[in-house]
N, C-alpha and C positions, 0 to 999 in steps of 0.2 A: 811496749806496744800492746794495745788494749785487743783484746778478743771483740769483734764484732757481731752482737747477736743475730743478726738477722744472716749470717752467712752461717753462725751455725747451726741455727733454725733450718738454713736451705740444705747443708750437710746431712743433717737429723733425716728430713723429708727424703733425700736424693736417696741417703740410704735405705730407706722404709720401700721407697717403692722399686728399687733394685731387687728387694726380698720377697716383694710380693710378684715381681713378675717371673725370680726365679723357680716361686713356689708353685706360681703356674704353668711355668715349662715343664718342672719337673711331673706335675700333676697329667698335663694333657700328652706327655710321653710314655708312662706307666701304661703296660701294656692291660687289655679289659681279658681278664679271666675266663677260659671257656667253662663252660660248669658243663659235670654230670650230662648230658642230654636227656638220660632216664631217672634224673632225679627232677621234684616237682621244682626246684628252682631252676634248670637246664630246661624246664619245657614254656619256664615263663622267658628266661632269655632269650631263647630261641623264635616265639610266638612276639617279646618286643622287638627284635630286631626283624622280624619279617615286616610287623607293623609298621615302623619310621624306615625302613626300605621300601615302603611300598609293596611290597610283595604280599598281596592279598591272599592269593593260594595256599601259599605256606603259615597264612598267619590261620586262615579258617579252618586249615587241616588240623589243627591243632587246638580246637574247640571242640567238646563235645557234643554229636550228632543233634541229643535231646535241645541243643538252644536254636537249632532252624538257622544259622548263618550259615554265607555260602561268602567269596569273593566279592559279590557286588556292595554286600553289608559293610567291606572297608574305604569303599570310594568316597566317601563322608569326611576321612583323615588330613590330609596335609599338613606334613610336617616341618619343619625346617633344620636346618644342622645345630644349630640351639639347645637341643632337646639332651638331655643325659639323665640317666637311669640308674639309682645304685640299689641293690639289696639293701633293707631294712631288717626282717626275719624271717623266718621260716618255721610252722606249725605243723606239724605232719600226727595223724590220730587214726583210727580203723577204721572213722567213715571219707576221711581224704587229706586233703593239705590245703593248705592258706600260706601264702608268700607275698609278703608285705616289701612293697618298693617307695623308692622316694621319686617322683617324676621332675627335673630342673626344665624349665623354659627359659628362654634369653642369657643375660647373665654376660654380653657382649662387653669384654674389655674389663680392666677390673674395678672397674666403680659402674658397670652396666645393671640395671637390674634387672631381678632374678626373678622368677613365683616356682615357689616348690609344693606339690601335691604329693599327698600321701595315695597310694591307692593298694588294697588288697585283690589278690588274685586267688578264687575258688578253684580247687583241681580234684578229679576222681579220679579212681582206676578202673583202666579198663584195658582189657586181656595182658596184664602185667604193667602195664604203660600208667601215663599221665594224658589227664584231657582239662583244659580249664573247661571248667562249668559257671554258675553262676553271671550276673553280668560284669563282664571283664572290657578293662578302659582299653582300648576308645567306642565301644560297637554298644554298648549297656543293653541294648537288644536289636533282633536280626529278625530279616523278614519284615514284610509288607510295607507301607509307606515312610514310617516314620518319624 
């Protein structure tokens, strides 16, 4: 009896995408790490997940005073459950820290596509703390029209 190729071309495939859906169960089950809060990467996950929650207050409290944002400067945002966030690195030096992430959009299913941004986050200190400074995504600047 002759092996028929196209069934075990289907075999081949069936399996491949068993692996990849396992790989993303496994992936979207791994629990997201709370970091440091008083570390500069604890004040940027703190300050992303206030942002893609919506929660304005908590993301502007977390900026410092010198860039003039307030709450209203995140009403611009809308997010969707799409969005995922991973550390890239962290720079920390006497004048402050840089904590560089990777931002995913879409990415629905697994042949959906993706767009992934790089973006860095500027942070100082202040009365022992972390404050982003510089312009930090999504607000790039605060105050007045726009």
């Amino acid at each position: 009896m002759e092996a028929n190729p196209n069934r075990t071309l289907a075999f081949i495939l069936g399996g491949i995408a068993v692996l990849v859906v396992v790989a993303a169960a496994v992936a979207a089950l791994r629990p997201v790490p709370v970091l440091d809060p008083g570390s500069p990467e604890g004040v940027v996950q703190r300050y992303l997940k206030a942002v893609l929650a919506d929660d304005s207050s908590e993301a502007a409290a977390l900026l410092a005073p010198e860039l003039g944002c307030d709450a209203a400067d995140f009403a611009r945002g809308g997010f969707n459950d799409q969005v995922r966030v991973a550390l890239v690195n962290t720079d920390i030096d006497d004048s402050g820290a840089t904590v560089e992430v990777d931002i995913s959009y879409g990415g629905g299913g697994p042949f959906g596509s993706e767009y992934v941004e790089t973006e860095s986050f500027e942070l100082i200190r202040v009365d022992g703390g972390w404050l982003l400074s510089g312009q930090p995504w999504p607000v790039y600047f605060c105050g007045g029209d726009g």
